[in-house]
N, C-alpha and C positions, 0 to 999 in steps of 0.2 A: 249275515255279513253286511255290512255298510260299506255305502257306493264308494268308490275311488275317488281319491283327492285331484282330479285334471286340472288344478289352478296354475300346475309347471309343465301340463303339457305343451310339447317345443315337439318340431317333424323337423328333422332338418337332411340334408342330402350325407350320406355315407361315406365314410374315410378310408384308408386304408388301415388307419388303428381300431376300427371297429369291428373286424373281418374273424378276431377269437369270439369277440362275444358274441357275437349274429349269427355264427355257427352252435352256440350252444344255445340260444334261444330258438332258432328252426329245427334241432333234431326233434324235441314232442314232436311239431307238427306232422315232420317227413317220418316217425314213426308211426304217428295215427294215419297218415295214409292222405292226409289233408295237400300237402305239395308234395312237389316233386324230390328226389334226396338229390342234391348238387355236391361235387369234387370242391374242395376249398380252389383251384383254379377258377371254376365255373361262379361262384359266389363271389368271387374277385371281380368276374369280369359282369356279373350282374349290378355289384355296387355302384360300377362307374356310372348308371344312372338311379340307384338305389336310394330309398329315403328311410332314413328311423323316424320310429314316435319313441319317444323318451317320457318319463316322469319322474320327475326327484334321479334323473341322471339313470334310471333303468329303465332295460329296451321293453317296450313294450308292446312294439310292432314295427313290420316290417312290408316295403315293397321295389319292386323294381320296374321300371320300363325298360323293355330290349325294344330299340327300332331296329328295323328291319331292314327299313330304304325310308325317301322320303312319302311312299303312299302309308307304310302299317308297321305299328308299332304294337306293342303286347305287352298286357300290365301282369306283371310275373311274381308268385313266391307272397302273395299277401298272408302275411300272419300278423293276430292279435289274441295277447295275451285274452286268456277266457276272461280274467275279472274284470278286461276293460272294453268286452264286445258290448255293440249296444250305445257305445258313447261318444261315437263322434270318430274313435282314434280309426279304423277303416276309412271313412270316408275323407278323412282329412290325407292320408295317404296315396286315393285314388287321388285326388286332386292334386297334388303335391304333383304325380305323375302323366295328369293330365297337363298340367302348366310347363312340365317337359317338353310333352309332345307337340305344344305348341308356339314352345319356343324353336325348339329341331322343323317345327312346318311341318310335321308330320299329320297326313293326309284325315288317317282311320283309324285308332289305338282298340283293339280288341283283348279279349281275355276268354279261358276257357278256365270255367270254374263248376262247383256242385254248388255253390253259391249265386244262384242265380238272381234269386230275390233279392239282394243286397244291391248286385250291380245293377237292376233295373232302376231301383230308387237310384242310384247314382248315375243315369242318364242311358245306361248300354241297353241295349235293344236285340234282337233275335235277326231281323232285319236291316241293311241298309237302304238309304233309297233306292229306287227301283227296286226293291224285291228282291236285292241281291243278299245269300246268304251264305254262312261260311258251311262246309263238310268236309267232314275226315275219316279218314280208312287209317287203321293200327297198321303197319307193317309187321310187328313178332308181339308174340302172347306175351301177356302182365309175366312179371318176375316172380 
C-alpha cells in the first residue's frame, strides 16, 4: 500500500454538523476497546473543544480537550485513521489541543492513554514538577 496523500491535510475545530460523521468514524475505535464509547450528548458536548483532521474532506482523526477548571484540562477520545498513523495527523491534533489549553490559561492538560509512547514524544511526561503524580482507583468493574 502507498503512503497517504496529506498535501490536504486541514485540523480544524468541530461543528455541530460534523457530530453524524464523528460518531461513525469512532465506533471501530470504541469497539476495539481503544476509547471510551460516548452518548451522542457526550460527543456533543466533547466537540465544543474538539478538532478533526480531514483529508480530501474525510475525517481522519479526531480529539478533544475537556477542561476541567482553569489548573487541568484532559486531551480526550484521540483517534486516527490506521492508514494515516505515523504521519503527523496525531500529533497535529495534540497540538491543535494544546493551543486550546493555552488560550483557556489552562494550567496542566493531561491524558490517560495505552499510548504512552506517542504522548511522550509529544512532550507529556509521568511526572509534574516536583514529583507530583497522577493515581487512580476504578470505582465498578470493566463492563
Amino acid at each position: 500500500m502507498s503512503d497517504p496523500d496529506l498535501s490536504t491535510l486541514t485540523v480544524r475545530p468541530t461543528s455541530a454538523d460534523d457530530c453524524e460523521r464523528l460518531e461513525a468514524f469512532i465506533t471501530p475505535f470504541v469497539e476495539q476497546g481503544r476509547i471510551l464509547p460516548r452518548t451522542t450528548e457526550e460527543l456533543r458536548g466533547l466537540m465544543q473543544h474538539g478538532y478533526l483532521a480531514e483529508v480530501a474532506g474525510d475525517i481522519v482523526g479526531f480529539a478533544a480537550l475537556e477542561v476541567y477548571s482553569a489548573k487541568m484540562g484532559e486531551i480526550r477520545s484521540l483517534s486516527v485513521a490506521e492508514d494515516f498513523r505515523g504521519k503527523g495527523v496525531g500529533r497535529a491534533l495534540v497540538e491543535a489541543c494544546l493551543a486550546r489549553a493555552r488560550e483557556r490559561n489552562v494550567f496542566e492538560v493531561m491524558v490517560i492513554t495505552s499510548e504512552d509512547g506517542f504522548f511522550q514524544r509529544c512532550g507529556f511526561d509521568y511526572t509534574l514538577p516536583g514529583e507530583k503524580r497522577a493515581l487512580f482507583y476504578q470505582t465498578r468493574e470493566k463492563p
